[in-house]
N, C-alpha and C positions, 0 to 999 in steps of 0.2 A: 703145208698147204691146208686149208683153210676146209669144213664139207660145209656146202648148203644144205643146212636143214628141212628148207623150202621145197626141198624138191624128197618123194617117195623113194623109199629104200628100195633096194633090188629085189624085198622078199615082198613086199606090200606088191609092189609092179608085179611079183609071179604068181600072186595070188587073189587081185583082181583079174588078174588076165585068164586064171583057170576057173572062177567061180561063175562071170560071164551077168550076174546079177539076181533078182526075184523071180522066182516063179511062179505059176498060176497055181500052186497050192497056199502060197502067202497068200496072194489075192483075194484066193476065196475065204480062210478063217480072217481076214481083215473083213473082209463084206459081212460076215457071219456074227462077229464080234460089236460092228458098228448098227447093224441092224437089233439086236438086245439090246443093243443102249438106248439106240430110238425107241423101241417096243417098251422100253423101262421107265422112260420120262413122259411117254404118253398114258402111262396109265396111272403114274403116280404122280405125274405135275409137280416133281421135286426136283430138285439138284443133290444129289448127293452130296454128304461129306458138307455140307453149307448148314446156318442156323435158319428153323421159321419164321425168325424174327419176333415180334412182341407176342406171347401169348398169354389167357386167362383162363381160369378155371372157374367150373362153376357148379355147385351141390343139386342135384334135380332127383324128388321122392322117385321121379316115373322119367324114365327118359328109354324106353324102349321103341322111342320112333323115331327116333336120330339116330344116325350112323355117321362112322368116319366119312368128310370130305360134303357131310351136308355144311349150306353155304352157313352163314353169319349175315345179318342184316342191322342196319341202324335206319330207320326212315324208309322202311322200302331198298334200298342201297347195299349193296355187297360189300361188307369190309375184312369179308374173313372166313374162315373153311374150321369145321371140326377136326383135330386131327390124333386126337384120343379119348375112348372110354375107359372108363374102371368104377369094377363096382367096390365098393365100401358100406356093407352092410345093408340095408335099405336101400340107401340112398346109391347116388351116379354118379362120381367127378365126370363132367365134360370136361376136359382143354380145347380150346378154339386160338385162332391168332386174331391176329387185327392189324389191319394196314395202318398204314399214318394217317389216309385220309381221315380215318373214323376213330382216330385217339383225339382231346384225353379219354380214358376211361378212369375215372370217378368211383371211392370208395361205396357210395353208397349205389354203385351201377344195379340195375336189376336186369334179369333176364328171364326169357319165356321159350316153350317150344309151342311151334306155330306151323298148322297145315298152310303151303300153297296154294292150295285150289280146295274149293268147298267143301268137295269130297274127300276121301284118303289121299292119301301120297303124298310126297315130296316135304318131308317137314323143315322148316329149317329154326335157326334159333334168333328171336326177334328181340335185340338189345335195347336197354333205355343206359344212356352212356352217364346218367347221373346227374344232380347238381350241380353248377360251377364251384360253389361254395365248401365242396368235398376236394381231398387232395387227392392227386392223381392215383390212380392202382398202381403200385410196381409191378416187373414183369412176373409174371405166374402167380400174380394177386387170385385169391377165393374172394367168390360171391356168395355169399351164404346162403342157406336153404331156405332162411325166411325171404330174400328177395328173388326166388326163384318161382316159375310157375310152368305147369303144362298145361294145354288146351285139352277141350273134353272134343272126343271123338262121336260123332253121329251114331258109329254102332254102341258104343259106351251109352249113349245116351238110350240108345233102342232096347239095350236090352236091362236096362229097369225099367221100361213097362210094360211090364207082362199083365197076363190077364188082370189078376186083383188089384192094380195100378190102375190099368185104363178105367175098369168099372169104377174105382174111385173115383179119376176124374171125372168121368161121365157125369158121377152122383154131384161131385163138387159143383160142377157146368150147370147142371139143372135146381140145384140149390139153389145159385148165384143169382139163376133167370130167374124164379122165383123169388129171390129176394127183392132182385131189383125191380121187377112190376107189380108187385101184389101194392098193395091199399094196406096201409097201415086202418088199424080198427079205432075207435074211440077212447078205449082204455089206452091204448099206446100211444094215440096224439095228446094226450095228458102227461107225458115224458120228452115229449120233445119242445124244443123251440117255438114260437108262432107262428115265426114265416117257413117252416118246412111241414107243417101240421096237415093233411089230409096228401101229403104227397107222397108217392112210389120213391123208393128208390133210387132208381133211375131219374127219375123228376127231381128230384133232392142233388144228386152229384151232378147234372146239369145247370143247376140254380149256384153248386160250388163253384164251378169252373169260372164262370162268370165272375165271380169274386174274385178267384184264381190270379188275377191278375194281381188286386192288391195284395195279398195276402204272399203270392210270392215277390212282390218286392221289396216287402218286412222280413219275408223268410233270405233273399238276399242280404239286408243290411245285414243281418244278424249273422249271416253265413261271414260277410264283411268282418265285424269283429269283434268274430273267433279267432281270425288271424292276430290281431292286435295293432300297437300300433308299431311297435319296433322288430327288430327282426328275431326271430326263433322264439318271439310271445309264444303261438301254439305250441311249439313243442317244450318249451318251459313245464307251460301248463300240463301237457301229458306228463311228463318226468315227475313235476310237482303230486299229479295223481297219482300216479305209480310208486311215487313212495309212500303218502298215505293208503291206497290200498294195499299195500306189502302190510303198512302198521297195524291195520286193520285186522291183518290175517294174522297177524301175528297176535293178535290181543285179542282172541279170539272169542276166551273168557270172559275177558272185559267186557265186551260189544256183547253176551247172552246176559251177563248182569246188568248191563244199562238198557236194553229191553225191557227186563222182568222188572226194574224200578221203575220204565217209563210206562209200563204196562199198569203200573200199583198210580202212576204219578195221575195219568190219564183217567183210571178208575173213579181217584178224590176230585179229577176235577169234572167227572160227569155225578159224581153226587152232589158238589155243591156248584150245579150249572146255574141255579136260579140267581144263585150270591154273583155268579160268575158273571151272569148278564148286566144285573144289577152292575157290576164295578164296570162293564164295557163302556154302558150309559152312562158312567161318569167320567168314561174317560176324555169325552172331547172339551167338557169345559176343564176338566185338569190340563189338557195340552196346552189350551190357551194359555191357563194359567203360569203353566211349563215356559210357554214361548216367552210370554211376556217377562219370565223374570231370568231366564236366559237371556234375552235382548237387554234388560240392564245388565246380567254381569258381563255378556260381549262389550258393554258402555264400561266397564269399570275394570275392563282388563288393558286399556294404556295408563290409566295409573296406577293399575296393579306392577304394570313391568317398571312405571316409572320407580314404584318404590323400590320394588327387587333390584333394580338398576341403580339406585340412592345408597340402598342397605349393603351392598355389595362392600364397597371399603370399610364400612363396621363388621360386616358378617371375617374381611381378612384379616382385622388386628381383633376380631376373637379369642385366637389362639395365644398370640400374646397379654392381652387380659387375662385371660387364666392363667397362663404361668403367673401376671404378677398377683394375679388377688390369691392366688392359691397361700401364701405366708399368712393370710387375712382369715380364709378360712381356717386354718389351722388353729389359729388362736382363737379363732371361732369355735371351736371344735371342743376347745379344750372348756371355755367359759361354756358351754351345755353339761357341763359335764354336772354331777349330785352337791361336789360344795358350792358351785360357782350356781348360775340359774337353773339347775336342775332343783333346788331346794326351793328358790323363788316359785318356782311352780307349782311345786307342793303346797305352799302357801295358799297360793294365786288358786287351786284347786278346790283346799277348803272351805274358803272364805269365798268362790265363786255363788255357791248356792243361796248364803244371805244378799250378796250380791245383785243375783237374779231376783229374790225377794225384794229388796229395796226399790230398783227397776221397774218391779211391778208395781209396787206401792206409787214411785215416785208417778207413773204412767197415771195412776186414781188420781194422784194430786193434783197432774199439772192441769186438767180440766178445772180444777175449782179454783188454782190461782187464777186462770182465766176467766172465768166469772166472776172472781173477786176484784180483778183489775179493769173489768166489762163494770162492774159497780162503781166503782170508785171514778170511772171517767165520764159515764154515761148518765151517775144518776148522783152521788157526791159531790163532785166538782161543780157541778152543774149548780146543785145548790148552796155549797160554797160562795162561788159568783155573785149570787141575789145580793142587792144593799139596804139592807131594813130600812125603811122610811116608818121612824116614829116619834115624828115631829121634831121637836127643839132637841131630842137625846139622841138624832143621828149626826154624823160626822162622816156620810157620803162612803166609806170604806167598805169592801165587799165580808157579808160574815166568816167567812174564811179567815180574814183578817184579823177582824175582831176576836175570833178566839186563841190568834197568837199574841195579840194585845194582852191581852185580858191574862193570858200567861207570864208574859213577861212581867205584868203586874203584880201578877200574886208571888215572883221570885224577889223581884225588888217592892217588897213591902215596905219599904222605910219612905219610899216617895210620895206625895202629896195624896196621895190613893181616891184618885177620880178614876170611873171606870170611863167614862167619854173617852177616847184617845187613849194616851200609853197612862192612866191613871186607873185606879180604882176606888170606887164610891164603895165602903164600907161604912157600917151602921152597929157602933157594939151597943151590948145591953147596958142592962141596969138603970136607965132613969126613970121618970118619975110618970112615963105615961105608959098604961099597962095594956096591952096585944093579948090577940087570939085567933088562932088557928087550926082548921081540919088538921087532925093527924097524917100522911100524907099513906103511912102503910097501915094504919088501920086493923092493927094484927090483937087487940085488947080493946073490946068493946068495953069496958071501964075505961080507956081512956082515946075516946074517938075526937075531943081537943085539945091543942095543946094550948100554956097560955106564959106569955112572957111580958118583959120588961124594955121597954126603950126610951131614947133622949126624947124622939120627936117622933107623930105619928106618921105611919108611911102615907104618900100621896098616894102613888099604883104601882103598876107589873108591866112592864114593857123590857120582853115582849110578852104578851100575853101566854100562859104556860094553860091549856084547858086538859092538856095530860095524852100522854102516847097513844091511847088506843085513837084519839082524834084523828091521826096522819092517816089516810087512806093506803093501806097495802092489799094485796094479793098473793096470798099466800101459795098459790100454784105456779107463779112467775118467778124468775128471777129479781135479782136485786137489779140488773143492766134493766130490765126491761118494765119497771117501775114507774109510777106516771111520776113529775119532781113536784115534788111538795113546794108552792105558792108561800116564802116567811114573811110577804106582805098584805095575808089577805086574812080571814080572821084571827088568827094567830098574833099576829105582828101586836096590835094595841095602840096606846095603851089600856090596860082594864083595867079593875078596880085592886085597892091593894091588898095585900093580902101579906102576912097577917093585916088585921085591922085594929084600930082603938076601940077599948072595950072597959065602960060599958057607952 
């Protein structure tokens, strides 16, 4: 036979039936025990044994005016409760939470302690939840102590001005007043500007404001860009500072040396400030000068690239060029050598110096071949040209001519010997009619004539011979620059003969 489980054992049935249930002692430590719990969550706003959920920490010099369970705020807005101190030397970790509403919170978050109401009381901690551009804090992220800050308290404030403070200010206040309305005197409008000249103070910063306007929308642009134009320009630039003034500090030496040289540098150039001006005033016609021949080589730098751009493929088989001429130089190398043209030099060395003298010599000379060939064209040839006209014994031919005639007749003597044309007229001695003649050089006054013998007596002299010093020279001119001797004007003849028949 089979028990139903289902149904309570006889001892269970004997022992609810004698226990009967609860009694008002249970009741009351239940009441007792429910009521501490209540009592426990009303004051701690916790749930036990559960997580806070996301919290953050944050480094504060001064945080003695926050306490556990002061709020957290983003915007005015509650996102969070303090819900530990600890001190760490100086300084304070806060831990606070933060709802969802009021995440992300952002690496570079900053945070402040901040009175509620005017006066003391109620502080709480007034959050900047960061950049977008920062990554999120993880949970129990630190804020560091540079982006932390506390508010100054009114009594903080009251109690640094004590007596010797206030009379300060006082002195300061009435300083001011007096600065600002007194009249400037005569000597001091002689340091100021024009248009602020016989004005207070106070009239002067009145007269700025008015400007004030331009002047801060210059001080805008400029505010403008500082930023830059891309993103984290500014802070580039600070980093950028910050390591040159680390450099700075670090080279410390350096920077009192380059002082004391700019010091020496500065000295030389207040001694020679007068040179200094002097070169200022010259400096604007040198810019021009500057401009202008910068503005040509700006004109001459596309075919400068052109070249560089041309020279390119010679500038890359360079390299192989010299591997192949290098066998060239070699043999190069060898022929400088003392037997080969190193001896040649030696040569070339000694015989340099008559060299240079000959050089010099030839430099004398080649002036006079020049005026001897300035003669020869300007003032010979010339008279060469002329064609004696003297009567029946010309033959039209220029005397030039004729004295190549007259040569080739005296070679070939054996021809009919007329000097007219290609002959010569020769006259030998010995007949039977007797001549006499002036000695011609005169050098034996015993014998000043001379006296011969011929066939026949002469007729005349053509051309007429009346003797060298006749031809007009100048002896301060050159031979180019010579008037040309007329062979058809006295000279020419015929005259009488000479020698003559005698007696």
């Amino acid at each position: 036979m089979t028990r139903d489980h289902r149904k309570p054992s006889r001892y269970n049935q004997q022992f609810f039936r004698n226990w009967g249930g609860p009694g008002p002692l249970f009741f009351g430590l239940l009441a007792v025990i429910l009521v501490l719990v209540g009592l426990w969550l009303a004051f701690t706003k916790t749930i036990p044994f559960t997580s806070p959920g996301y919290e953050v920490q944050a480094t504060f010099r001064n945080a003695v005016n926050i306490a556990v369970k002061s709020p957290v705020r983003i915007a005015g807005v509650n996102v969070g409760k303090v819900t530990s101190l600890e001190q760490k030397g100086d300084n304070t970790v806060v831990t606070f939470t933060v709802d969802d509403e009021g995440r992300p919170i952002r690496e570079d978050a900053a945070a402040q302690i901040r009175p509620r109401l005017f006066l003391e009381g109620n502080w709480f901690i007034d959050l900047d939840p960061g950049t977008p551009e920062a990554k999120e804090m993880p949970d129990n992220g630190m804020i560091p102590v540079g982006n932390t800050a506390t508010s100054v308290q009114v009594g903080d404030l009251l109690r640094t001005l004590q007596t010797p403070e206030r009379a300060n200010i006082q002195r300061l206040l009435e300083s001011l007043g007096t600065g600002l309305n007194s009249k400037p005197t005569a000597e001091q409008d002689l340091t100021f500007e024009p248009f602020v000249q016989g004005l207070s103070g106070g009239e002067a910063l009145n007269l700025a404001y008015r400007r004030g306007e331009t002047a801060a929308r210059g001080t805008a642009i400029v505010n403008a860009a500082t930023l830059g134009t891309q993103r984290n320009d500014l802070g580039n630039l600070l980093r950028g500072l910050a390591r040159v003034t680390g450099a700075v500090n670090e080279r410390g030496d350096d920077i009192q040396g380059f002082v004391t040289n700019f010091a020496t540098f500065t000295g030389a150039l207040a001694a020679e400030s007068e040179n200094l001006g002097l070169t200022i005033q010259k400096l604007g016609p040198t810019l021009v000068v500057a401009r202008r021949a910068l503005t040509s080589l700006n004109a001459s730098l596309p075919a400068l690239r052109g070249f560089a751009i041309a020279s390119t493929p010679g500038l890359n088989e360079l390299p192989r060029t010299i591997r192949v001429t290098r066998p060239f130089l070699r043999q190069l190398q060898r022929l400088l050598t003392k037997p080969e043209l190193a001896g040649l030099a030696q040569i070339i060395q000694r015989s340099t110096p008559a060299a240079a003298r000959s050089a010099a010599a030839t430099l004398k000379l080649l002036p006079q071949l020049r005026n001897f060939g300035l003669c020869i064209a300007d003032t010979v040839s010339p008279t060469g040209d002329q064609v004696i006209q003297d009567g029946t014994f010309t033959n039209g031919q220029p005397a030039s001519r004729e004295l190549f005639y007259a040569a080739v007749s005296t070679v070939g003597s054996s021809n009919g010997l007329d000097g007219n044309g290609s002959f010569a007229r020769i006259q030998g001695g010995g007949g039977p009619v007797t001549v006499k003649m002036a000695n011609p050089e005169d050098s034996n006054p015993d014998q000043n004539t001379l006296y011969g013998r011929l066939e026949t007596a002469p007729l005349g002299t053509s051309p007429l011979a009346p003797g060298f010093d006749s031809i007009p020279k100048v002896k301060s001119q050159l031979c180019s620059e010579q008037q040309i001797p007329d062979l058809n004007g006295p000279m020419a003849g015929p005259g009488a003969p000479s020698p003559v028949a005698y007696p």
